[in-house]
N, C-alpha and C positions, 0 to 999 in steps of 0.2 A: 246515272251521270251522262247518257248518248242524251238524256231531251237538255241537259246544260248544255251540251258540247253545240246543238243543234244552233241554240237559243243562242249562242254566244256568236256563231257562225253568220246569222242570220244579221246581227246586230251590225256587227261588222267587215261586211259587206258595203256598208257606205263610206268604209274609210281603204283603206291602202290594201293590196293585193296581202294577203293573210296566212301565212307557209303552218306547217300541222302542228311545229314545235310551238305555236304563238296559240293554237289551241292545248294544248297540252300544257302551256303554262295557265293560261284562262282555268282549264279543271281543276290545276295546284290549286291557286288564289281559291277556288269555291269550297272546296273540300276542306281547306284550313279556316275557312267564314267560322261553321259553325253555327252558334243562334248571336255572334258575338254580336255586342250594344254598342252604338256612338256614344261616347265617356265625353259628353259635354261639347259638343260643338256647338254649343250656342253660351259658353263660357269660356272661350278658348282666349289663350294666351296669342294674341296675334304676334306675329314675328317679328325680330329686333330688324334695325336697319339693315344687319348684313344677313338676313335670312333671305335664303335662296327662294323660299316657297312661295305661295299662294295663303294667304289669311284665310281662316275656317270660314264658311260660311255661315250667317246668323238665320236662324232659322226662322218665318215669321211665327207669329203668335196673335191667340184671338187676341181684338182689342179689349182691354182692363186686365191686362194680364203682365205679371211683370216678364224681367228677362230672359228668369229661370223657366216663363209658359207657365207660371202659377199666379194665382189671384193676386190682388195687394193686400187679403192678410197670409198669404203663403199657401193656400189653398189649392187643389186640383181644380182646373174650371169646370164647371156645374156642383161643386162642394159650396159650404159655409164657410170657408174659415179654422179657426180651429175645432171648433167641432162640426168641421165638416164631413160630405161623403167618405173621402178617400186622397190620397198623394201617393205621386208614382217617383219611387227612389233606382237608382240605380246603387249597388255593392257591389263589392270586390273584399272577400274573405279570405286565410288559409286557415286550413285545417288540416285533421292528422292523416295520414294515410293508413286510414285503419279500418273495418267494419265498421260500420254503425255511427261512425263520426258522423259523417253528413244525416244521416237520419237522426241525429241527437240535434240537430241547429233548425233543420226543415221543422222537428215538432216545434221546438221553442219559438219559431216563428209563425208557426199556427196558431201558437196558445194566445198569443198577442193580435188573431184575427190578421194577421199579416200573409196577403197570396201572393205565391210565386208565378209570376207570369212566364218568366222565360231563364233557364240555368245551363250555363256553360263549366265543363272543366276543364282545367289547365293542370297538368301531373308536371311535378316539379322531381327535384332529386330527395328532398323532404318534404311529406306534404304535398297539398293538391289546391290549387287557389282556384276558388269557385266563384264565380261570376253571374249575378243573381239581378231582374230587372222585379219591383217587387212593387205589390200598391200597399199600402198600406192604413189606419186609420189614419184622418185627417187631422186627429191632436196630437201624436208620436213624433216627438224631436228626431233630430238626427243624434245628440246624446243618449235620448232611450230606444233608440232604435240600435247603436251599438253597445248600448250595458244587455242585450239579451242578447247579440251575437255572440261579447263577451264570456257573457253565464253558460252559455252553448258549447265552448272551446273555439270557438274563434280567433282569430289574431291576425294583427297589423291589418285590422279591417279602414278600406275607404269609401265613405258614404254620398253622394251628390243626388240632390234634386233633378228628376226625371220630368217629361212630359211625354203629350200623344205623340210627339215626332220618334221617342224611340219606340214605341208599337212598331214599325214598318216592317215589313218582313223582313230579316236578315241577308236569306238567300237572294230576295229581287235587289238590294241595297247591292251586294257583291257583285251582281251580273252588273247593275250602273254600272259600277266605279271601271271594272277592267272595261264596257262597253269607251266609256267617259275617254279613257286613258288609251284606247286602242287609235280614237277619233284625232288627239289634239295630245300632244307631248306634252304643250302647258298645263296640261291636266293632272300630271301626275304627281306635284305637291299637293294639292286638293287632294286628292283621289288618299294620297296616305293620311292626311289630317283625318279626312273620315272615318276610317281603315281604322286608327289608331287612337281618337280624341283630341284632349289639348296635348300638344306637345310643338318642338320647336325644331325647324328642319333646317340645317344649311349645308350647304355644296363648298367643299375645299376644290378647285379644278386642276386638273393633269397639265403642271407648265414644264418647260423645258426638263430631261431629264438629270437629279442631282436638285431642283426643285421640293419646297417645301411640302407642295401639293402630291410632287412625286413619293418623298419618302412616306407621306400621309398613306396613301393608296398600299404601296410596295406592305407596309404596318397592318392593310386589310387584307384577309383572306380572300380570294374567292366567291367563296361562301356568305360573307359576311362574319360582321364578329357582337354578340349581341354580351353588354356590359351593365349587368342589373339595368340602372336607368338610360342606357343608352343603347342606339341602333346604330350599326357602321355599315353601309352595302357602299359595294362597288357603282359608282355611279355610269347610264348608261355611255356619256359623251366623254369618260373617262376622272380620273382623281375619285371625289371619297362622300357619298348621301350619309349626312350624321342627323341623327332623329333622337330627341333628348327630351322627356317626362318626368320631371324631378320626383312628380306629388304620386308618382305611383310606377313601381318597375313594370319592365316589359315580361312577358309569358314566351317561353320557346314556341309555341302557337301562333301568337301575333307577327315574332319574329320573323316566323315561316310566311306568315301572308303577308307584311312587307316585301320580304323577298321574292314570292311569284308577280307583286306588278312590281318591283323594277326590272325583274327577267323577262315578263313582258313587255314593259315600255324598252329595256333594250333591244329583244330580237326585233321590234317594229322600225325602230331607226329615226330620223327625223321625220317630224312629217305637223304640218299646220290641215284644218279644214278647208277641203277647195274652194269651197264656196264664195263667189266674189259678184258682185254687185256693180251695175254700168249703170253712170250717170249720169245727167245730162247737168252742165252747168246755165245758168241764167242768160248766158250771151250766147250758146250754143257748144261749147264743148264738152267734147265725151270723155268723162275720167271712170275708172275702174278702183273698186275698193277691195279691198282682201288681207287676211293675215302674211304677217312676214314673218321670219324668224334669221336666223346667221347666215342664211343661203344668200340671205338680200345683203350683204355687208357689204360688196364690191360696187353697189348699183346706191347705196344711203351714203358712201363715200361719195361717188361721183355728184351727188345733190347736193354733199355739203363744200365741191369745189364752184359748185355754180351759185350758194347762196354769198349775202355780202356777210362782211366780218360784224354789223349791225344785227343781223338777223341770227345771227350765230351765238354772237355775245347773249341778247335776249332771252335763247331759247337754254344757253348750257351757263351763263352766270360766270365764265369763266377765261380763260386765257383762251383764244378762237383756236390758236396751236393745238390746245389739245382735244379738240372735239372728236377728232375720230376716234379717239383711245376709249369713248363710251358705248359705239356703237354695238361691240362685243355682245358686252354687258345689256343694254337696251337691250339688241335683239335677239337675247335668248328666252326660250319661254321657262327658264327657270327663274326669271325674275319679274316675271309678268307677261303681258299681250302686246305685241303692235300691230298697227293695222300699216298699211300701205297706201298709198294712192297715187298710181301710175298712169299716163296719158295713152292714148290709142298708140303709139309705136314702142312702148314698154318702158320708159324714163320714171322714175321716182319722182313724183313732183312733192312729195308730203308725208309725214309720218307720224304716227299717235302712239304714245305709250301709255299701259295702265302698267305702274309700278305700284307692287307690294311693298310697303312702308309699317312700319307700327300698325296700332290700334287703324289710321286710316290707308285710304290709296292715294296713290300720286297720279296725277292726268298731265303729262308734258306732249306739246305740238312743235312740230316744225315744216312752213311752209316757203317750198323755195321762191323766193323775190319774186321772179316774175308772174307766178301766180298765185301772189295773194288778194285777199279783199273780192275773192271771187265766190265766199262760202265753203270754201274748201275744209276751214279750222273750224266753222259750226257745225260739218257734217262728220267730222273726225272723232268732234268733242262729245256730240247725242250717239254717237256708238261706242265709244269708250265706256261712259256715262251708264249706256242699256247691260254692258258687258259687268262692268264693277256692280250693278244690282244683281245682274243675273249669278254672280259670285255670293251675293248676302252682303257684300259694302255695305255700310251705314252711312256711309259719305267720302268722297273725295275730294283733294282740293289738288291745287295748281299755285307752282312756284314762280311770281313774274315778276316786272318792273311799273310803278305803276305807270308809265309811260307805255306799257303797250296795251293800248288802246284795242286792240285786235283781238288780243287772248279776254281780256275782260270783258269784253261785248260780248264773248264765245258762251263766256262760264254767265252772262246775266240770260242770255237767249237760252240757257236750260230751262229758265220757268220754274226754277228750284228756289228753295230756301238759301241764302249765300250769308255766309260773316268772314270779313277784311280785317286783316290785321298785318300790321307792320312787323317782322321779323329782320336786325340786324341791317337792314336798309332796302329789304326786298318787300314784296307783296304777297301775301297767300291769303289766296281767296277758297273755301271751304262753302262746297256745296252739300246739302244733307239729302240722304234719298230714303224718302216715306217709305213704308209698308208697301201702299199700293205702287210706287215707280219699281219697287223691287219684284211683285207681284206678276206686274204690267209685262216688265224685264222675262221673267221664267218663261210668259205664256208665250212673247217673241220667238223664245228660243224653243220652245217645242213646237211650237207652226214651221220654223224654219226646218228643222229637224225632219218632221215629218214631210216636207218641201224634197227632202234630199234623198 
């Protein structure tokens, strides 16, 4: 565990001054990993409207390959078909807690030419739910693959199509995620999607006390409270992280490793990536780009006293009165990314949001009056844009009027795929981002990475 501890010290170093207890939850988190499998992040249930989190990331896939990373007739790639090579299933079985149980299911899945690549267990209070990533022949249903778990003593077995993405090492996957989560708070919806598969995360928040959000929290231990298919932790900025998996309960294991990264994302505190970028604009001035999060609420206030009630309407579709009441919400990284864009004496002139939305993302701008039309919302919008690939987006769109002429030249200068449609009297314009913009996106982010 000292080369973890080492490994995990070393990592994070490029983010925030790092106290021994934030390593010591880092060991938690690895020690409860395990050989544990990603359960389908590339089938995931993206989040309703009011989900706090981050959308799983899609993972790419060779081309001819469907969604699940298998051929179009359901094959492993480099298989035939159905009588092809081989297909990589992921399962989740219980069994008895008894001798000889698991050695009764392991044969029965040898006798079917079925290899165990990688088995985790999970001890319950009855029973022991075993966690198995398995190839198997490339004609074998997922119906015949669970009438021999069946015949085995298996029960309340669940079966999903795998690919090469879940091979990766487990332990280097765990060091990412707390590495991920140490760097950037926004991380740590992601970071538990990973952690955890499909499932669906929202944030109740801590409001006045005698609050709904209050008695929510005051109802969670500590500890957290883990409810068959659901996860309750104490959220770090206060009120209630609920983590909810209908199509499969949680393991007191998993539970455990939720809970060491939000105990890490707690002791770490707020904290966004320093990393900020000086730019030169077309007539000569020097703007600064960078992550914001609620720290900037006092400073996106002051820009929206200085934008007009025109540019306000545009941007929030709403009564101008209540624009500040979103900025909260905007700029926290539980509900996405913004960026900033502040002039050489430190003023907010600009602000990009990537909001997590259903199946897609939302890209919203706002640029105050006197400098627009200076590029300011093209250079916002291709880093928003680089960000939501770098996540596995499959596209974003942008909610506007089609009278602004501004936002729409933004989203036509991506150079992307675009489809228009009329919603209720507004515009959403829907950009689609390829394999390779998402590809393009990772390798950015690891040159800059390695930059830092």
């Amino acid at each position: 565990m000292s080369d973890v501890t080492d490994a995990v010290a070393r990592l994070v170093d490029h983010g925030p001054t790092v106290p021994a207890l934030v390593l010591a939850s880092l060991a938690a988190l690895f020690a409860t990993a395990g050989f544990h499998t990603r359960w389908s992040r590339r089938h995931g249930q993206a989040p309703p409207a009011d989900d706090t989190g981050a959308r799983p990331p899609t993972a790419e896939r060779p081309a001819g390959t469907g969604p699940d990373g298998t051929g179009p007739d359901g094959s492993e790639p480099g298989g035939s078909g159905p009588g092809g090579e081989s297909a990589l299933w992921r399962m989740r079985t219980t069994v008895r807690d008894a001798p000889g149980s698991l050695a009764v299911l392991c044969a029965a899945l040898a006798d079917r030419r079925i290899d165990i690549l990688s088995l985790q267990t999970h001890p319950l209070t009855e029973g022991t739910v075993d966690e198995f990533l398995l190839r198997a022949p490339g004609e074998l249903s997922a119906a015949e693959l669970a009438d021999v778990v069946a015949t085995a003593g298996g029960a309340r077995t669940w079966t999903e199509r795998a690919d090469a993405h879940d091979l990766v090492d487990a332990p280097t996957r765990v060091l990412g995620l707390a590495a991920r989560t140490a760097l950037d708070a926004a991380e740590l919806p992601l970071a538990l999607r990973q952690l955890l598969g499909r499932c669906t995360i929202r944030s109740l928040p801590a409001p006045a006390a005698g609050g709904a959000g209050a008695r929510a929290a005051a109802a969670v231990p500590p500890e957290g409270a883990l409810e068959d298919t659901v996860l309750r932790l104490r959220a770090p900025e206060g009120g209630v992280i609920s983590v909810e998996r209908p199509h499969l309960p949680f393991t007191p294991a998993e539970f455990a490793r939720a809970r060491a990264l939000v105990e890490l994302d707690a002791r770490l505190g707020p904290r966004v990536p320093r990393g900020r970028d000086v730019l030169t604009l077309p007539e000569g001035s020097d703007i600064t780009v960078r992550r914001a999060d609620t720290r900037d609420v006092p400073a996106a206030k002051a820009m929206h006293e200085r934008c007009s009630a025109r540019t306000l309407g545009m941007r929030y579709h709403g009564p101008v009165g209540d624009a500040d009441r979103y900025l909260n919400h905007l700029l926290s990284p539980r509900f996405g990314r913004t960026l900033a864009v502040q002039t050489a004496s430190g003023r907010i002139v600009g602000l990009g949001h990537l909001l997590w939305d259903g199946d897609e993302t939302e890209v919203a701008l706002l640029v105050e009056d006197g400098w627009q039309r200076r590029g300011i919302g093209g250079e916002l919008l291709a880093r928003l844009v680089a960000m939501a690939a770098d996540a596995g987006c499959e596209s974003v769109y942008a909610i506007t009027q089609a009278s602004n002429t501004g936002m729409v030249a933004a989203m036509r200068g991506l150079g992307l795929p675009l489809d228009y449609q009329i919603e209720e009297g507004t515009l959403v314009v829907t950009a689609r981002l390829d394999p390779a913009a998402r590809a393009a996106a990772r390798l950015a982010q690891a040159e800059r990475i390695g930059r830092e």
